[in-house]
Z-matrix of the N, CA and C atoms (Angstrom, degrees):
N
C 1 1.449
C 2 1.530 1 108.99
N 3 1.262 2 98.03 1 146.15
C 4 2.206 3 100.84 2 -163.02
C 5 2.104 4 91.44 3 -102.38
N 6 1.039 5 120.50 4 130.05
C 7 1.647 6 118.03 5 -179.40
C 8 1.625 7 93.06 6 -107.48
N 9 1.499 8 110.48 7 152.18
C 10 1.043 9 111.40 8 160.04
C 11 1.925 10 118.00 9 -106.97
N 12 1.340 11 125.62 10 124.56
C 13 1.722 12 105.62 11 -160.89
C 14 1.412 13 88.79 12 -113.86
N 15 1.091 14 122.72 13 163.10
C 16 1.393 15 146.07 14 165.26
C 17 1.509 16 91.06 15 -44.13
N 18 1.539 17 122.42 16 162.65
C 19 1.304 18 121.91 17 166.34
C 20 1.552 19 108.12 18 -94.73
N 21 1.278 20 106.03 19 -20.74
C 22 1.918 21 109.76 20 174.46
C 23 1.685 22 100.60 21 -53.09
N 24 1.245 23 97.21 22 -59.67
C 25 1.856 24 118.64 23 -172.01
C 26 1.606 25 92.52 24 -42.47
N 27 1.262 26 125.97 25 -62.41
C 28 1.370 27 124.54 26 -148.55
C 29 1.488 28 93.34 27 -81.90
N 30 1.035 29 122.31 28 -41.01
C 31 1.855 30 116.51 29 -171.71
C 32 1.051 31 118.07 30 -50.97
N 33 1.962 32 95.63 31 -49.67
C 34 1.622 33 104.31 32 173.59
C 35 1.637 34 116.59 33 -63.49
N 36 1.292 35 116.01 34 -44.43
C 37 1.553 36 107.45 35 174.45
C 38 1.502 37 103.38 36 -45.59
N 39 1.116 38 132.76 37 -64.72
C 40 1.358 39 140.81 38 -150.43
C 41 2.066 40 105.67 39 -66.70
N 42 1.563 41 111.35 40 -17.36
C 43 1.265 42 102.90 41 -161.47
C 44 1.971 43 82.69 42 -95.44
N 45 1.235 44 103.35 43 -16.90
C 46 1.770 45 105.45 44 -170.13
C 47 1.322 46 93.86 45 -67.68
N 48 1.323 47 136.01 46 -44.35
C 49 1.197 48 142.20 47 -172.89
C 50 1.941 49 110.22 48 -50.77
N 51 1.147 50 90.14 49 -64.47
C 52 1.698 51 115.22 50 -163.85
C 53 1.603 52 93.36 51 -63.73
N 54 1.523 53 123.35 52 -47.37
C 55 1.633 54 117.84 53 165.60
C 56 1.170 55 129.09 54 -45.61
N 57 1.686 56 112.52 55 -51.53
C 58 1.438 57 135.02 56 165.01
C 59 1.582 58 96.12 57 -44.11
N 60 1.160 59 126.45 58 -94.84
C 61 1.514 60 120.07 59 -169.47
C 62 1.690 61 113.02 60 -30.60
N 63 1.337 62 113.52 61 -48.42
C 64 1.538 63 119.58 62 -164.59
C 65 1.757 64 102.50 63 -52.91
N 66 1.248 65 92.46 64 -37.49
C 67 1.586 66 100.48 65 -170.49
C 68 1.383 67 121.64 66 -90.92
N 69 1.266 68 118.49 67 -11.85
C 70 1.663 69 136.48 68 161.10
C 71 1.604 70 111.13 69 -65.85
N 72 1.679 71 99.41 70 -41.75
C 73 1.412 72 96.17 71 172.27
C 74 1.704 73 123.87 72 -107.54
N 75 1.260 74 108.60 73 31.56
C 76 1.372 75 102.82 74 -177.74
C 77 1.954 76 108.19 75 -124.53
N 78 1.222 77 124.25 76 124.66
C 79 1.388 78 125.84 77 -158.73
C 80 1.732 79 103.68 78 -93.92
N 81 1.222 80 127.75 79 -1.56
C 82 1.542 81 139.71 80 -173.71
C 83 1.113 82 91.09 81 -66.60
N 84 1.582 83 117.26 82 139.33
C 85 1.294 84 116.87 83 135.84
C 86 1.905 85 129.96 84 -45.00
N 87 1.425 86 83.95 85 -52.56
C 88 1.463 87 96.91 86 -150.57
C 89 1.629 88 84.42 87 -64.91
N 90 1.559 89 123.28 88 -81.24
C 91 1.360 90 109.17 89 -176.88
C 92 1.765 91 124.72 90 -50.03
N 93 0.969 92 104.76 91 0.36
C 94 1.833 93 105.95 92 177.73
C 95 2.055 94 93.91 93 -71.13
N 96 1.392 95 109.85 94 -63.34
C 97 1.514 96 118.85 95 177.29
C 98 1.359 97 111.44 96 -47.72
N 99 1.524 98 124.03 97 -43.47
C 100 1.410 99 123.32 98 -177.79
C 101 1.634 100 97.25 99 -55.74
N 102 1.267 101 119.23 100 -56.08
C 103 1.732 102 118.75 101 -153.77
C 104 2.015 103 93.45 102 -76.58
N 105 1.283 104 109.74 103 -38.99
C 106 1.420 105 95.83 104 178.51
C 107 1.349 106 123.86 105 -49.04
N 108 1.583 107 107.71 106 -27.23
C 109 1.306 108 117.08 107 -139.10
C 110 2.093 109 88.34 108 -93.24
N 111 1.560 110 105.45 109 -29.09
C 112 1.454 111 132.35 110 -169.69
C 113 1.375 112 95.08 111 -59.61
N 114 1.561 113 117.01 112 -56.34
C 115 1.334 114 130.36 113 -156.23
C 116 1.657 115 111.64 114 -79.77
N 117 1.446 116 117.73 115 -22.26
C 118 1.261 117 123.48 116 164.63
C 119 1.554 118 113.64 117 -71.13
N 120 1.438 119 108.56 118 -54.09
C 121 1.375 120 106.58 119 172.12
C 122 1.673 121 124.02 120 -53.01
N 123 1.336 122 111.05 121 -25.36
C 124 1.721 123 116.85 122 176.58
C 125 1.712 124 106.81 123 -86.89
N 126 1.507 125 110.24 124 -40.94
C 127 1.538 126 90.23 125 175.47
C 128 1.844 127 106.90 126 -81.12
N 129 0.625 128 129.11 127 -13.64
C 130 1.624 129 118.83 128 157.03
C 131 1.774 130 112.65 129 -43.41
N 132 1.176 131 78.19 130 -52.83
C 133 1.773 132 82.78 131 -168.18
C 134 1.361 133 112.19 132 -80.42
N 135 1.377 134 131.04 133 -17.10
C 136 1.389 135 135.16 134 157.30
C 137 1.867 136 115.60 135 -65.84
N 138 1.366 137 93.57 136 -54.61
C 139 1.209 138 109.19 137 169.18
C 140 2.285 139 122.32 138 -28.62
N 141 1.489 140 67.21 139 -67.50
C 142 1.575 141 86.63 140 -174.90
C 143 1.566 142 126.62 141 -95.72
N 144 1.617 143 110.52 142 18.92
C 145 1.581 144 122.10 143 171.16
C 146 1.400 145 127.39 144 -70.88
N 147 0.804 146 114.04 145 132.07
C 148 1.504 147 116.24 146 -156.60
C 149 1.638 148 114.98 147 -82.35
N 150 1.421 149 111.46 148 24.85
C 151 1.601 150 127.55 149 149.39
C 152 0.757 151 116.54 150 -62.49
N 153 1.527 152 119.64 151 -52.83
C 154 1.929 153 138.18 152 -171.33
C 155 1.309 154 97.43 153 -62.12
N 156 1.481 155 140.73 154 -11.04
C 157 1.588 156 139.63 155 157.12
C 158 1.088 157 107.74 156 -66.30
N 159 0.944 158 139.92 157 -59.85
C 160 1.877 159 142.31 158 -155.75
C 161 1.811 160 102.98 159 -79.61
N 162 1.230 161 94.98 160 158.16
C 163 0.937 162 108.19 161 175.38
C 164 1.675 163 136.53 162 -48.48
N 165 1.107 164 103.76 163 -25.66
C 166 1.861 165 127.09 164 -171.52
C 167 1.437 166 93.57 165 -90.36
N 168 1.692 167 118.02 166 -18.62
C 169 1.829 168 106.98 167 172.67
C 170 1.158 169 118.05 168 -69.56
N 171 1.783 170 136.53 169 56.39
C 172 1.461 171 119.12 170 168.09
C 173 1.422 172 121.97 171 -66.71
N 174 1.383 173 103.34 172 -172.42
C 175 1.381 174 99.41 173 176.93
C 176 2.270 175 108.13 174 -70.43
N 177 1.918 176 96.24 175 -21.35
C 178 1.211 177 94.11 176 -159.95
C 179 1.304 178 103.17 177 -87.01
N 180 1.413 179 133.76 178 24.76
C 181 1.249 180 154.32 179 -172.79
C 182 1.288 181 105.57 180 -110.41
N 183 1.517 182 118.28 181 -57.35
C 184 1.425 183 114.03 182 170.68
C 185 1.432 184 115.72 183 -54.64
N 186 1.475 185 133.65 184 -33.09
C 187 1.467 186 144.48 185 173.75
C 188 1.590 187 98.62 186 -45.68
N 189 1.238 188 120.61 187 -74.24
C 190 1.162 189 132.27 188 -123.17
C 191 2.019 190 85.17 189 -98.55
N 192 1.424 191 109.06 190 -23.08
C 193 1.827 192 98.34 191 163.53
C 194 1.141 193 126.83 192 -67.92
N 195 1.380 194 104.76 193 -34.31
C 196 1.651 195 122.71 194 166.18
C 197 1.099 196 102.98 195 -53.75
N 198 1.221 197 142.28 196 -75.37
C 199 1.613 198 139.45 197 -158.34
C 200 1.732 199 103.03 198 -65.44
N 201 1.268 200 111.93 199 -27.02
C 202 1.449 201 98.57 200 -166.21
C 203 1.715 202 101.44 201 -91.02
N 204 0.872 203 127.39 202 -8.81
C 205 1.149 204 135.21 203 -179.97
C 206 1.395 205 115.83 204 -98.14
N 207 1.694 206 129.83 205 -32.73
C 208 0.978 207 126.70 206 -166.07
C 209 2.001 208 93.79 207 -81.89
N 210 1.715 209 110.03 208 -19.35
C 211 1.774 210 103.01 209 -179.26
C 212 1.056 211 101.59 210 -77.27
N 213 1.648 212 132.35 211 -31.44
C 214 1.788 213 130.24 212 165.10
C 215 0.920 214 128.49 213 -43.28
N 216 1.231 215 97.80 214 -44.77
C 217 2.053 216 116.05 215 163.01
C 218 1.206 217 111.80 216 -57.64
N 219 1.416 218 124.69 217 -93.70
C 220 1.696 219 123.41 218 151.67
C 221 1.504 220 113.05 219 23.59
N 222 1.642 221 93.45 220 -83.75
C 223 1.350 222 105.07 221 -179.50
C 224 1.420 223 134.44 222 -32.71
N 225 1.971 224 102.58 223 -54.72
C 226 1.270 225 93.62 224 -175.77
C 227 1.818 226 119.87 225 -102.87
N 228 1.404 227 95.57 226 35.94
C 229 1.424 228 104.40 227 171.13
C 230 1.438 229 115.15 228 -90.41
């Protein structure tokens, strides 16, 4: 099934991604807390977008933003 997402929705998936990595590879305290702190603030805002209201927000919608976002990510590494 093809979804169509907001481009806010998808950016933000895609910047959660690129944080997630930053912070897998970074051994600092201090910036380890900055990116945790990044990644709470982005799944909030994924969390709470007002797609996940409508009807096209299934759970198999959230799957398939994840994947398309995590190759955007990919991409611009």
């Amino acid at each position: 099934m093809s979804y169509l997402f907001p481009a806010d929705l998808l950016e933000t998936q895609t910047e959660w991604y690129a944080t997630y990595w930053l912070l897998a590879g970074v051994p600092s305290p201090t910036t380890t807390a900055a990116h945790r702190h990044r990644l709470q603030q982005l799944s909030a805002r994924i969390a709470g977008h007002p797609y996940w209201q409508t009807p096209a927000g299934t759970p198999a919608a959230r799957m398939a933003l994840k994947e398309l976002a995590r190759v955007r990510a990919e991409g611009r590494r």
